[in-house]
N, CA, C and O of each residue as an XYZ file, in Angstrom:
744
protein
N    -125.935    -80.180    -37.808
C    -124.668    -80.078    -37.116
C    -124.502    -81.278    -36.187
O    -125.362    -81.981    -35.655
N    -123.316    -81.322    -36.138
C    -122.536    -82.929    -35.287
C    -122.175    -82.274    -34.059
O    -121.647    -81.169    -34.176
N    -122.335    -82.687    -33.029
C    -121.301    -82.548    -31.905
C    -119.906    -83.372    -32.323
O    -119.799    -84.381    -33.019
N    -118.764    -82.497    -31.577
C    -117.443    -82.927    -31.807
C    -116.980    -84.027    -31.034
O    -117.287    -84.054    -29.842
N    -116.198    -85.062    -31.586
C    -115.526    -86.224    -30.502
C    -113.851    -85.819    -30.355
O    -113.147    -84.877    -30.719
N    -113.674    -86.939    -29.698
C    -112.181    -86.604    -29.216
C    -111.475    -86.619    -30.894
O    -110.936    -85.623    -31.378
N    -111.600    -87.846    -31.565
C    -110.983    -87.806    -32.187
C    -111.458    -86.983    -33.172
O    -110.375    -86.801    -33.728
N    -112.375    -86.225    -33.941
C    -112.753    -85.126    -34.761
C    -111.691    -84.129    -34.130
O    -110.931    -83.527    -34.888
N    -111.607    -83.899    -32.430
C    -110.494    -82.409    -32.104
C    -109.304    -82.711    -32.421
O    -108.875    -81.761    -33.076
N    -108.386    -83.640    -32.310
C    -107.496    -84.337    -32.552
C    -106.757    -84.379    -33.957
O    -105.556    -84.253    -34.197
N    -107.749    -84.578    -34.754
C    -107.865    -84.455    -35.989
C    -107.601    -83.404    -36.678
O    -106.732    -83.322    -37.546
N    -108.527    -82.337    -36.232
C    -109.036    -80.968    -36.373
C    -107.334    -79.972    -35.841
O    -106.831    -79.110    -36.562
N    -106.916    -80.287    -34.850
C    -105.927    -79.522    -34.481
C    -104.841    -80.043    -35.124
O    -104.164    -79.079    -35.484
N    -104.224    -81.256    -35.519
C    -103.038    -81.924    -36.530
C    -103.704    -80.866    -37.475
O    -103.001    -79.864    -37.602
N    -104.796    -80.839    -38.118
C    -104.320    -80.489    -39.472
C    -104.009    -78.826    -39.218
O    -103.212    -78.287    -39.986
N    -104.536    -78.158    -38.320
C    -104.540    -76.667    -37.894
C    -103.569    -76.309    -36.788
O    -103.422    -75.179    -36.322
N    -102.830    -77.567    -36.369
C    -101.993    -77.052    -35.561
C    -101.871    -76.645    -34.306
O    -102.946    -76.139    -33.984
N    -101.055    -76.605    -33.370
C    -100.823    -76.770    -31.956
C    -100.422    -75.245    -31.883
O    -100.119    -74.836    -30.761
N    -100.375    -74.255    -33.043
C     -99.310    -73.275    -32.634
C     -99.581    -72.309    -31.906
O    -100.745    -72.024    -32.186
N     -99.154    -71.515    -31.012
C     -99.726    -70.392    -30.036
C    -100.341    -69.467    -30.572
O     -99.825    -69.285    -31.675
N    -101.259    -68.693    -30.385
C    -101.780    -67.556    -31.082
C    -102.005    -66.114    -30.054
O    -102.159    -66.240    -28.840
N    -101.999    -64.824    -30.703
C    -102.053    -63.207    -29.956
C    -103.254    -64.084    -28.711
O    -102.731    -64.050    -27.597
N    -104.332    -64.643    -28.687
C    -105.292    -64.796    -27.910
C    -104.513    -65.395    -26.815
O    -104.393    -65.022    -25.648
N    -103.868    -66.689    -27.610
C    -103.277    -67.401    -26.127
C    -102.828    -66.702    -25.104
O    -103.055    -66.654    -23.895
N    -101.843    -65.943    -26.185
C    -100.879    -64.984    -25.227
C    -101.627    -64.026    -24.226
O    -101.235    -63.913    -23.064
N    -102.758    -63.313    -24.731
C    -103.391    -62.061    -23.845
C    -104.054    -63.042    -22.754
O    -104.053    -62.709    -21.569
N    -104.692    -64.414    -23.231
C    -105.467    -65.090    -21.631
C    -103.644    -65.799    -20.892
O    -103.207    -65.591    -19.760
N    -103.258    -66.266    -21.538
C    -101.832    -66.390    -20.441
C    -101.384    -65.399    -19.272
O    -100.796    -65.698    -18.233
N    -101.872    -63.964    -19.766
C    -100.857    -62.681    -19.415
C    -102.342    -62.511    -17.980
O    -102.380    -61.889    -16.918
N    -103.159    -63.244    -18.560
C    -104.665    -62.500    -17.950
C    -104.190    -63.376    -16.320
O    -103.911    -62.949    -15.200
N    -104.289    -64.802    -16.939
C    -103.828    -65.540    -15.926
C    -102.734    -66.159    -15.068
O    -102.627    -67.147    -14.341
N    -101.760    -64.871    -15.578
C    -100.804    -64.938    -14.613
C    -101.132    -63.658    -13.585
O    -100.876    -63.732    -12.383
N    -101.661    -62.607    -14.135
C    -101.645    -61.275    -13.557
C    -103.032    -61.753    -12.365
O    -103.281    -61.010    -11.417
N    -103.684    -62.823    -12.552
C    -104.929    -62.953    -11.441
C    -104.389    -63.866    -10.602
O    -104.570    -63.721     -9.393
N    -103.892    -64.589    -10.927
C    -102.226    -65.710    -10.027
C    -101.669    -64.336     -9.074
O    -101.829    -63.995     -7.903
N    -101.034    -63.846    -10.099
C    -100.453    -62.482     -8.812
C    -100.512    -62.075     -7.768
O     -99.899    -62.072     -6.701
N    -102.000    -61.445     -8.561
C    -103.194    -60.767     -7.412
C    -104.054    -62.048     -6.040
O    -104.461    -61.778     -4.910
N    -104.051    -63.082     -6.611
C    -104.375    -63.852     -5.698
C    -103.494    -64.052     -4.344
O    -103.803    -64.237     -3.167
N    -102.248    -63.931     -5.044
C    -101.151    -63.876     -3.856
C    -100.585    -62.703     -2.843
O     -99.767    -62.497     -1.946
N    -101.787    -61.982     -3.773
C    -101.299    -60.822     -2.721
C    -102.412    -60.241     -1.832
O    -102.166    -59.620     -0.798
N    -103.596    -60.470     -2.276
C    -105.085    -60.212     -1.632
C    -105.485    -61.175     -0.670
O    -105.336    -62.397     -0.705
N    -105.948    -60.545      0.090
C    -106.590    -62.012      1.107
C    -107.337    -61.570      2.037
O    -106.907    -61.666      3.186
N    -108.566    -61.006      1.822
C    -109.388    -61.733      0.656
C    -109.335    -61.317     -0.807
O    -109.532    -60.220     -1.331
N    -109.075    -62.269     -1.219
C    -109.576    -62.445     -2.937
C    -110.349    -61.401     -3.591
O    -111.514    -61.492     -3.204
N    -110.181    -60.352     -4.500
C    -110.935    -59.870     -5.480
C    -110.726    -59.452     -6.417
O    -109.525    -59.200     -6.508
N    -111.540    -59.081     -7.690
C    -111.063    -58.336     -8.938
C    -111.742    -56.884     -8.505
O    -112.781    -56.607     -7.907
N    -110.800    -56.178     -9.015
C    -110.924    -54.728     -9.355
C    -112.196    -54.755    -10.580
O    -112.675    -55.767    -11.090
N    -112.589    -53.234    -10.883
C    -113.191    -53.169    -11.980
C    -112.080    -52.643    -13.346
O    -112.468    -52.453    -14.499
N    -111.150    -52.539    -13.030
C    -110.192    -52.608    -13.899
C    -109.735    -54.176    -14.506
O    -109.562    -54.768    -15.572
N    -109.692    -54.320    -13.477
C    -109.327    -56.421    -13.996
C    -110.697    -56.732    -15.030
O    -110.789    -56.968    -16.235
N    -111.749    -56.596    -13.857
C    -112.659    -57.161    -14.644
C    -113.056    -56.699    -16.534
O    -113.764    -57.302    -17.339
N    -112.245    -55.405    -16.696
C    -112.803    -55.090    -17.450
C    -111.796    -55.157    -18.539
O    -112.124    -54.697    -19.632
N    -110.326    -55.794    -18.350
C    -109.415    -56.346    -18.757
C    -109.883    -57.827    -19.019
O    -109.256    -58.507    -19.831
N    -110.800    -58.260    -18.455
C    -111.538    -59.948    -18.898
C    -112.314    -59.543    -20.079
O    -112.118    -59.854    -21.254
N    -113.576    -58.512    -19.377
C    -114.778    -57.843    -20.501
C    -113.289    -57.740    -22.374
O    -113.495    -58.479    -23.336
N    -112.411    -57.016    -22.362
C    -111.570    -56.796    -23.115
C    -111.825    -57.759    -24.219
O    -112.429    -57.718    -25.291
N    -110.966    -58.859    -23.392
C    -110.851    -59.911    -23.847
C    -111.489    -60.856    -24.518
O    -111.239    -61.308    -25.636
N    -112.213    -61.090    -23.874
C    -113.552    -61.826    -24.289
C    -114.216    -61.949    -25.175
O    -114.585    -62.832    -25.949
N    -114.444    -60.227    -24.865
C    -115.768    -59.611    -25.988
C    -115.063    -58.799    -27.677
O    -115.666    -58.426    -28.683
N    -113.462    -58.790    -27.299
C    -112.994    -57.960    -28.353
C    -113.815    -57.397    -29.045
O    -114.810    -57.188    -28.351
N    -113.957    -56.997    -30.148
C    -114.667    -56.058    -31.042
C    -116.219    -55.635    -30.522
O    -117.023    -54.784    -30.901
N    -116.232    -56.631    -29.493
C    -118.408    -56.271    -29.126
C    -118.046    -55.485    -27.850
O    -119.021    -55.201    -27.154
N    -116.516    -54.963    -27.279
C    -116.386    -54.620    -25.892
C    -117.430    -53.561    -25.862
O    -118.372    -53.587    -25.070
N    -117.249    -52.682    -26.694
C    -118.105    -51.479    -26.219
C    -119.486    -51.335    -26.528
O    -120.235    -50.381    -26.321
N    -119.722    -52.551    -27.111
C    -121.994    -52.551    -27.596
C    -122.693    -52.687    -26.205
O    -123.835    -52.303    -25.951
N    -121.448    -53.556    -24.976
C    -122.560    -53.399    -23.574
C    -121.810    -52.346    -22.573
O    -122.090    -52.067    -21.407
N    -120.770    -51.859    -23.408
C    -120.106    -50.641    -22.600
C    -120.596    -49.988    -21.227
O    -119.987    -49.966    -20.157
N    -122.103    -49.359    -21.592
C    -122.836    -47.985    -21.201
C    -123.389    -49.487    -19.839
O    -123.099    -49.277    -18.661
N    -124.043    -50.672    -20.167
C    -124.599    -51.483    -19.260
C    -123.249    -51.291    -18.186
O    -123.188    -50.419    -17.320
N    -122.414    -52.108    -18.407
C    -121.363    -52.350    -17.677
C    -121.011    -51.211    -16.544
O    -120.740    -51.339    -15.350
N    -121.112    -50.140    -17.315
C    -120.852    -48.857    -16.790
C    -121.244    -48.511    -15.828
O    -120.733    -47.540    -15.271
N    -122.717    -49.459    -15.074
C    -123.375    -48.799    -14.322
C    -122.413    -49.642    -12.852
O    -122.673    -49.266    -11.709
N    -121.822    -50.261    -12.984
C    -121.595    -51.232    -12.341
C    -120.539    -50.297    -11.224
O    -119.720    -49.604    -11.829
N    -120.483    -50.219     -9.865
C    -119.703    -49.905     -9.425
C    -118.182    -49.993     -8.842
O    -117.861    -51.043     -9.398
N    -117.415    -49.737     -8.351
C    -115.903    -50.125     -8.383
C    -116.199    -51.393     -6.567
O    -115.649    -52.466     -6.320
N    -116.914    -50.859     -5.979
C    -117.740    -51.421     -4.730
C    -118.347    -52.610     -5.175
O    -118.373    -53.501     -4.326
N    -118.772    -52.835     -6.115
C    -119.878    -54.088     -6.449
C    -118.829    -54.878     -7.070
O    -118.640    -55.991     -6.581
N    -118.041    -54.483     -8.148
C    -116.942    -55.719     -8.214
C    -116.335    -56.018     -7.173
O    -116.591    -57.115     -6.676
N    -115.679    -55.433     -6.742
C    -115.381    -55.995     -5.589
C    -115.546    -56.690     -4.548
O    -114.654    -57.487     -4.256
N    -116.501    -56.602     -3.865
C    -117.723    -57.437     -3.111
C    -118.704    -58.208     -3.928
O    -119.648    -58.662     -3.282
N    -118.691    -58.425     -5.053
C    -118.816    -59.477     -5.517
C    -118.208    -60.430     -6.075
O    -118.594    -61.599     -6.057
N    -117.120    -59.982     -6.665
C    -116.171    -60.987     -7.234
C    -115.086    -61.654     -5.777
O    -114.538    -62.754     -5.719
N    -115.063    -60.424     -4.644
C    -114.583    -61.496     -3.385
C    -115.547    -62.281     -3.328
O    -115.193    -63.291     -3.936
N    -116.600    -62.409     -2.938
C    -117.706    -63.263     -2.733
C    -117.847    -64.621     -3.339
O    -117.921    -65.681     -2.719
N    -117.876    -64.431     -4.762
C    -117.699    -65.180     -5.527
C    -116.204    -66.469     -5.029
O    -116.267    -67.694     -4.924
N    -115.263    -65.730     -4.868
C    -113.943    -66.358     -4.539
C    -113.778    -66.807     -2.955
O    -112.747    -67.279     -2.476
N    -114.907    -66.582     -2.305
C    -114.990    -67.373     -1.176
C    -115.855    -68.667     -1.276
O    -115.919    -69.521     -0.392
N    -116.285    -68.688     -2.057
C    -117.187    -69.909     -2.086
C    -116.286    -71.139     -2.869
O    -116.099    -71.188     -4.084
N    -115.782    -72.109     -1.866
C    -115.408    -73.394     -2.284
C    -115.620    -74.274     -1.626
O    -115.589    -74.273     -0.395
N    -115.942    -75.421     -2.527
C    -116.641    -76.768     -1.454
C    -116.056    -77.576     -2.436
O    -115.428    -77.218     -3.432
N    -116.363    -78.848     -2.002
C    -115.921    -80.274     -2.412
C    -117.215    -80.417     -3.501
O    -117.103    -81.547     -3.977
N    -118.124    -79.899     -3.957
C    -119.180    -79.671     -5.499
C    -118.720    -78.844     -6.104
O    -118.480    -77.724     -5.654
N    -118.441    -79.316     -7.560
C    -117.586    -78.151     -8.022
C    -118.866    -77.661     -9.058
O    -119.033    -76.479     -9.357
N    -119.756    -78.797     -9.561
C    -121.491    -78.112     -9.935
C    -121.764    -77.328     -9.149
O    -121.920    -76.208     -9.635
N    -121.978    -77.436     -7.525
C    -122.663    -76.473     -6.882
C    -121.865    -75.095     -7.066
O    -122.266    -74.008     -7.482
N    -120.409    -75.564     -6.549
C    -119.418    -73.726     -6.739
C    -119.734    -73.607     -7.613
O    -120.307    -72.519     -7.555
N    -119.829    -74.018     -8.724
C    -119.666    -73.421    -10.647
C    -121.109    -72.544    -10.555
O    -121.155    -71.378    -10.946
N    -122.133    -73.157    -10.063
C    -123.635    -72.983    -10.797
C    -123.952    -71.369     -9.510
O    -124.785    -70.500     -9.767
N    -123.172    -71.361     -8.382
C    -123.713    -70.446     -6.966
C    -121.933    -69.258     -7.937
O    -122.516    -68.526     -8.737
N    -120.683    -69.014     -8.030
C    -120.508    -68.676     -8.354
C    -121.022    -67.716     -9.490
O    -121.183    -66.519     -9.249
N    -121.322    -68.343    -10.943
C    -121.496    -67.778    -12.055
C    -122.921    -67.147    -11.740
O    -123.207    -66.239    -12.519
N    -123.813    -67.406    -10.837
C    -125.074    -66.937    -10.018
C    -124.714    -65.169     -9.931
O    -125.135    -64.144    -10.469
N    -123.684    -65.544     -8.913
C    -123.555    -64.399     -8.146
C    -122.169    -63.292     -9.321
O    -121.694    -62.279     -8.808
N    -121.857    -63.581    -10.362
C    -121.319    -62.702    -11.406
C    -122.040    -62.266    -12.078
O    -121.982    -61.036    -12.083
N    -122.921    -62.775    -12.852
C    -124.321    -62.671    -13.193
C    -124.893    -61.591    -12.890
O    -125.056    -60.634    -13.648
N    -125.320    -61.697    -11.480
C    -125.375    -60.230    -11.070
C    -125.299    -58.863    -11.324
O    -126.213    -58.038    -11.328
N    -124.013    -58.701    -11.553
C    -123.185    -57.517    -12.087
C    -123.993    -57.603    -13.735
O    -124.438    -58.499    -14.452
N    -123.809    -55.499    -13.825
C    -124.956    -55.483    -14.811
C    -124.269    -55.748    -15.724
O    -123.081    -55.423    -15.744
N    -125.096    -56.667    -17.095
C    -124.019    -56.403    -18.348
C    -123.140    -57.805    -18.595
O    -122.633    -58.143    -19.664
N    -123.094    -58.507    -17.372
C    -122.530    -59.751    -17.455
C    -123.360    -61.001    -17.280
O    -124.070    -61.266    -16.310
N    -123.113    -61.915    -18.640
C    -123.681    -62.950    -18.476
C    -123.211    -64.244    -18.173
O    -122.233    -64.270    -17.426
N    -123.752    -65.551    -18.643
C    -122.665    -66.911    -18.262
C    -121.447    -66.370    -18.546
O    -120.569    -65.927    -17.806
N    -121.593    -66.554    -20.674
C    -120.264    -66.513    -20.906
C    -119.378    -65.575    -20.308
O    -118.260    -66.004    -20.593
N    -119.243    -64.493    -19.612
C    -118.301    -63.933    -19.329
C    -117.807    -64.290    -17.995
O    -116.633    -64.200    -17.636
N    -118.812    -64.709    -17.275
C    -118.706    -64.934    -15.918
C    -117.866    -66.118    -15.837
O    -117.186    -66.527    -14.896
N    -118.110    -66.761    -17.431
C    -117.427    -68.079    -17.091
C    -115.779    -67.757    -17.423
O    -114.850    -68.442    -16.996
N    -115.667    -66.743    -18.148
C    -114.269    -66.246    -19.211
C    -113.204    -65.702    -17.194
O    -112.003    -65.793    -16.940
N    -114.221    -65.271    -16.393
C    -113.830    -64.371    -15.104
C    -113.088    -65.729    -14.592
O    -111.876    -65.689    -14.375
N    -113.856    -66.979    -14.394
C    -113.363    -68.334    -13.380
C    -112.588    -68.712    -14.200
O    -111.656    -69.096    -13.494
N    -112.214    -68.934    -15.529
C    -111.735    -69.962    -16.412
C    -109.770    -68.745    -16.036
O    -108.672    -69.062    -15.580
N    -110.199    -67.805    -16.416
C    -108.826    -66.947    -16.178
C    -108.271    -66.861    -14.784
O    -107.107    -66.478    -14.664
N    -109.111    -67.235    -13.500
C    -108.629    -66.951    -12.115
C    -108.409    -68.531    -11.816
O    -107.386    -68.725    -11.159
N    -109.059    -69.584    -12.113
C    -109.043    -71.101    -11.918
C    -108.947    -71.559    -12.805
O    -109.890    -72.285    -13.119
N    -107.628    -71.434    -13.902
C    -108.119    -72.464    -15.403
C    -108.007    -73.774    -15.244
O    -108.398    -74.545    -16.120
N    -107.421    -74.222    -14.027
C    -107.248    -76.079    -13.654
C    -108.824    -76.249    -13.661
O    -109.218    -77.140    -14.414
N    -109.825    -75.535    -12.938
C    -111.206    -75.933    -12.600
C    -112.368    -75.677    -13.730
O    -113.323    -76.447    -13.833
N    -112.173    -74.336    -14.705
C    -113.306    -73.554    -15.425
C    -112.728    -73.918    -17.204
O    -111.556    -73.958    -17.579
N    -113.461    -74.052    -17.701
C    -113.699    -73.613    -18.694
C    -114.574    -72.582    -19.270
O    -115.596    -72.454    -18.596
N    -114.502    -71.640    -20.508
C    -115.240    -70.827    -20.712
C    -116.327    -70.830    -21.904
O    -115.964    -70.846    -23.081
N    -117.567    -70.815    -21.557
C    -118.687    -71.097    -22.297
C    -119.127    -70.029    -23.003
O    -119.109    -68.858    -22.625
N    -119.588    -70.524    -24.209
C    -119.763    -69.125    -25.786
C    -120.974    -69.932    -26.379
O    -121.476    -70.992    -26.009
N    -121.249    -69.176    -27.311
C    -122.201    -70.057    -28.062
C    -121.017    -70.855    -29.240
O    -121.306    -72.023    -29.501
N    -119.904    -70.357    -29.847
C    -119.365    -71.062    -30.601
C    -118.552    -72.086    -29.570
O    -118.177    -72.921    -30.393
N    -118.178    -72.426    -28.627
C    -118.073    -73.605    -28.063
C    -119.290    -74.563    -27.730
O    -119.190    -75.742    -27.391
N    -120.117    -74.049    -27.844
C    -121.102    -74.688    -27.967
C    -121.837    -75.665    -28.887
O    -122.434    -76.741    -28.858
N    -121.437    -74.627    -29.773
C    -121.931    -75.398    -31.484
C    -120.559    -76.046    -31.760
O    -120.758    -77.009    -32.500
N    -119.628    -75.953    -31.554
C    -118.442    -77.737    -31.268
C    -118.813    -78.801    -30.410
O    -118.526    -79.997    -30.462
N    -119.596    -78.063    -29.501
C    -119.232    -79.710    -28.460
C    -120.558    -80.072    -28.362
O    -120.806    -81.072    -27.690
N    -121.649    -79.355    -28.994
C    -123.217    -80.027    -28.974
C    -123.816    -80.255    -30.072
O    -124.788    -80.990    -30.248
N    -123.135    -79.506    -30.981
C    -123.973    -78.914    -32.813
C    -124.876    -78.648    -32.877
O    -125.674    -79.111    -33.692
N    -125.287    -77.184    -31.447
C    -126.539    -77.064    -31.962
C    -126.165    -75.259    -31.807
O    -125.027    -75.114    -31.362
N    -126.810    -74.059    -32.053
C    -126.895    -73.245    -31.868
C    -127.359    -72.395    -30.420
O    -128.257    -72.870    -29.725
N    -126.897    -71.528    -30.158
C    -127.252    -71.081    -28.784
C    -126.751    -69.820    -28.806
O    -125.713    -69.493    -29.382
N    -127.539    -69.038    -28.132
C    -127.032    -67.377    -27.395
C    -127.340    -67.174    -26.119
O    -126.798    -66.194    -25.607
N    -127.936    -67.706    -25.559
C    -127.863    -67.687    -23.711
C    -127.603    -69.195    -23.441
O    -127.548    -70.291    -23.999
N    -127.462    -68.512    -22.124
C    -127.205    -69.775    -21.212
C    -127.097    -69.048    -19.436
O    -126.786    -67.919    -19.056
N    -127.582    -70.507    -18.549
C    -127.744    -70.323    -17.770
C    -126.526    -71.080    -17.249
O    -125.679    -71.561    -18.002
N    -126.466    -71.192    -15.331
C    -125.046    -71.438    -14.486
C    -125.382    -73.222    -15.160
O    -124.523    -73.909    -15.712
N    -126.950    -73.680    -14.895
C    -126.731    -75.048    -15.170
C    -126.356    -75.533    -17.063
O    -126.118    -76.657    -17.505
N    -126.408    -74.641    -17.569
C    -126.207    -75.020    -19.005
C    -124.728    -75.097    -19.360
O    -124.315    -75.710    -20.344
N    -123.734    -74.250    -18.255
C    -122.694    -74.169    -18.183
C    -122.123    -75.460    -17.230
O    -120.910    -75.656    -17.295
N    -122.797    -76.210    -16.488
C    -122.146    -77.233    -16.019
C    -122.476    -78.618    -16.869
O    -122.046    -79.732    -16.570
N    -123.110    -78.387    -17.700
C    -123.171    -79.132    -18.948
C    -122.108    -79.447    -19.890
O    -121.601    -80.510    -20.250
N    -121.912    -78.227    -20.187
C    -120.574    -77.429    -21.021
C    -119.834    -78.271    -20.293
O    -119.785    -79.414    -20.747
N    -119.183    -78.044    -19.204
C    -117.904    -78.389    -18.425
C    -117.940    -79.901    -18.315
O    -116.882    -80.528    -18.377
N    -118.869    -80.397    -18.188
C    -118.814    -81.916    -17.842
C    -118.724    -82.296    -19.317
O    -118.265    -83.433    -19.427
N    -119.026    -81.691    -20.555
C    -118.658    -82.265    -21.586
C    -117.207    -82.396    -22.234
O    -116.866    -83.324    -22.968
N    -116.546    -81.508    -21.914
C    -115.146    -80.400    -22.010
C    -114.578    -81.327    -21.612
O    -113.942    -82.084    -22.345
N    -114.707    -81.479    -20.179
C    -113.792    -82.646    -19.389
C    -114.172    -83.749    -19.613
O    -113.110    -84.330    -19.388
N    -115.075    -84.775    -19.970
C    -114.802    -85.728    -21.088
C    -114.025    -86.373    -21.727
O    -113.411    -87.440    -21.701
N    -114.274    -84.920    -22.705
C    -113.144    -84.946    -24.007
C    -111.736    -84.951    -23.450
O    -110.793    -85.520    -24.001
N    -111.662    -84.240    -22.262
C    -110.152    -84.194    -21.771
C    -109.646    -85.845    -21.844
O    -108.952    -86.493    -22.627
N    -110.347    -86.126    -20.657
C    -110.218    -87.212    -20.130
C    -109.903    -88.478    -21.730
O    -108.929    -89.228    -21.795
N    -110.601    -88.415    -22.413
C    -110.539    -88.964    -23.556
C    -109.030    -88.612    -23.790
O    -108.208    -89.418    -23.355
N    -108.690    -87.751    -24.283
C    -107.553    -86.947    -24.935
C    -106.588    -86.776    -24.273
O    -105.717    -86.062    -24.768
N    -106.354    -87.358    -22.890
C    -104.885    -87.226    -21.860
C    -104.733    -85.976    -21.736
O    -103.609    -85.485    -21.623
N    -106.327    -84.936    -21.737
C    -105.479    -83.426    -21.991
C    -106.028    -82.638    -20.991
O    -107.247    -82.589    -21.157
N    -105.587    -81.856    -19.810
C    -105.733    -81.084    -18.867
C    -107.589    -80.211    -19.188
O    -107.818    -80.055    -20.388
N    -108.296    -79.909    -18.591
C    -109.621    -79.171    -18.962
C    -109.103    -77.602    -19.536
O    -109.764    -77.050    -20.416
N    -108.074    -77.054    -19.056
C    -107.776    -76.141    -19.787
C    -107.472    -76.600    -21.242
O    -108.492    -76.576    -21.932
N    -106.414    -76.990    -21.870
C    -105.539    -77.390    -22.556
C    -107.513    -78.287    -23.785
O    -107.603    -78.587    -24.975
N    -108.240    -78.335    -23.005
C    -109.007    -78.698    -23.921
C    -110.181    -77.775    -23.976
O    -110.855    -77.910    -24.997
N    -110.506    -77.058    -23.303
C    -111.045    -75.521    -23.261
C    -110.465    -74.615    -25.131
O    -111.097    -74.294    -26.138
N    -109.024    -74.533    -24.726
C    -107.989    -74.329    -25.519
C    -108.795    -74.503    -27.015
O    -109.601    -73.828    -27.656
N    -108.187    -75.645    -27.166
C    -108.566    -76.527    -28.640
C    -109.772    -76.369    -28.663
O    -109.992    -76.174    -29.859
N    -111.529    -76.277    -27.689
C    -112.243    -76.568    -28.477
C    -112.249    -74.707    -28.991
O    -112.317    -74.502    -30.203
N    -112.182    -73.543    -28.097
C    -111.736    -72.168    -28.267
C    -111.558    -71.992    -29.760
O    -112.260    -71.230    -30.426
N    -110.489    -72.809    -30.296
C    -110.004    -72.810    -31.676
C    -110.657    -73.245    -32.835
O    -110.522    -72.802    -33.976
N    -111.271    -74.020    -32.496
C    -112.312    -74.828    -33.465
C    -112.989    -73.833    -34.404
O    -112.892    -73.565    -35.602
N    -113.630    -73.447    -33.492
C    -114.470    -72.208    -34.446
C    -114.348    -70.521    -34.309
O    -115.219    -69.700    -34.023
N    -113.325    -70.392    -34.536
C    -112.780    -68.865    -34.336
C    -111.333    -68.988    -35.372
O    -110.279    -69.518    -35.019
N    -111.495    -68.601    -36.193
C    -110.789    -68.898    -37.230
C    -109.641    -67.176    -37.099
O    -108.472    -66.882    -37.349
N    -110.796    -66.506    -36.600
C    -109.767    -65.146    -36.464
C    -108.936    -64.772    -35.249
O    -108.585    -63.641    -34.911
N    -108.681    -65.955    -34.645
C    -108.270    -65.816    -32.939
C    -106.983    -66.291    -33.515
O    -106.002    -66.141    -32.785
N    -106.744    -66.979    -34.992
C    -105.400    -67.778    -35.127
C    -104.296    -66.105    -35.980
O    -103.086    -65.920    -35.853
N    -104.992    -65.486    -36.521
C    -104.353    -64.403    -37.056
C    -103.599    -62.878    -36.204
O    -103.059    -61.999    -36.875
């Protein structure tokens, strides 16, 4: 396996297209409704309803294999942790990324990738969200864990490619998302 370049995504999306898909739409809806809530909380937090409107998302068809984990999690612990999480900002966006996704982590049942799916939907100017199939696009290699620093890997590669591509870190989050999820377009 190859890691992907700008111009392989470029490429890759002309021939597959720019067109919106059901996914776009449900993380659009995700991240306007945490836009909302940001404006109305202060301090900052997700519910365990939100959060589990991310879990939804994310995990589609695997939502309920860590169901019973998740479960243990209290309506108190999201909360005080995901404020927590949303108080921490500094001028390192490695350090926020890597002390953030730390402290989501936490919570039972949740790992990078989701923790990263939680920042990428509440900050999509700042996060991208890390999988193993974004992974095997932008490295070509295989993976099922990952840690906060394997995820600032991810991101510094992501944005890159942006930077390459005149294209926002979301907007290239996006495209690499598409690459290999062939059932996210149906």
């Amino acid at each position: 396996m190859t890691m992907i370049v700008a111009t392989d995504l470029q490429a890759l999306l002309a021939h597959n297209g720019h067109g919106v898909h059901a996914d776009d739409d449900e993380r659009h809806a995700l991240e306007v409704a945490f836009q909302d809530r940001r404006a109305e909380r202060h301090p900052f937090f997700l519910t365990g309803e939100e959060m589990n409107r991310v879990f939804r998302w994310k995990l589609r068809g695997h939502h309920e294999r860590t169901a019973a984990q998740r479960a243990r999690n209290t309506e108190a612990a999201y909360r005080l942790i995901s404020q927590a999480v949303f108080e921490i900002v500094g001028s390192d966006l490695e350090y926020e990324s890597v002390v953030r996704l730390g402290l989501l982590t936490a919570l039972t049942g949740v790992g990078v990738p989701i923790a990263s799916a939680v920042l990428a939907l509440v900050e999509p100017q700042k996060y991208c969200i890390l999988d193993r199939h974004g992974w095997r696009a932008v490295f070509g290699k295989e993976r099922e864990s990952f840690t906060p620093f394997d995820y600032w890997s991810y991101h510094q590669a992501i944005a890159r490619l942006g930077i390459e591509l005149g294209w926002t870190l979301r907007e290239t989050d996006l495209a690499i998302r598409r690459l290999d999820r062939p059932w996210r377009s149906l």
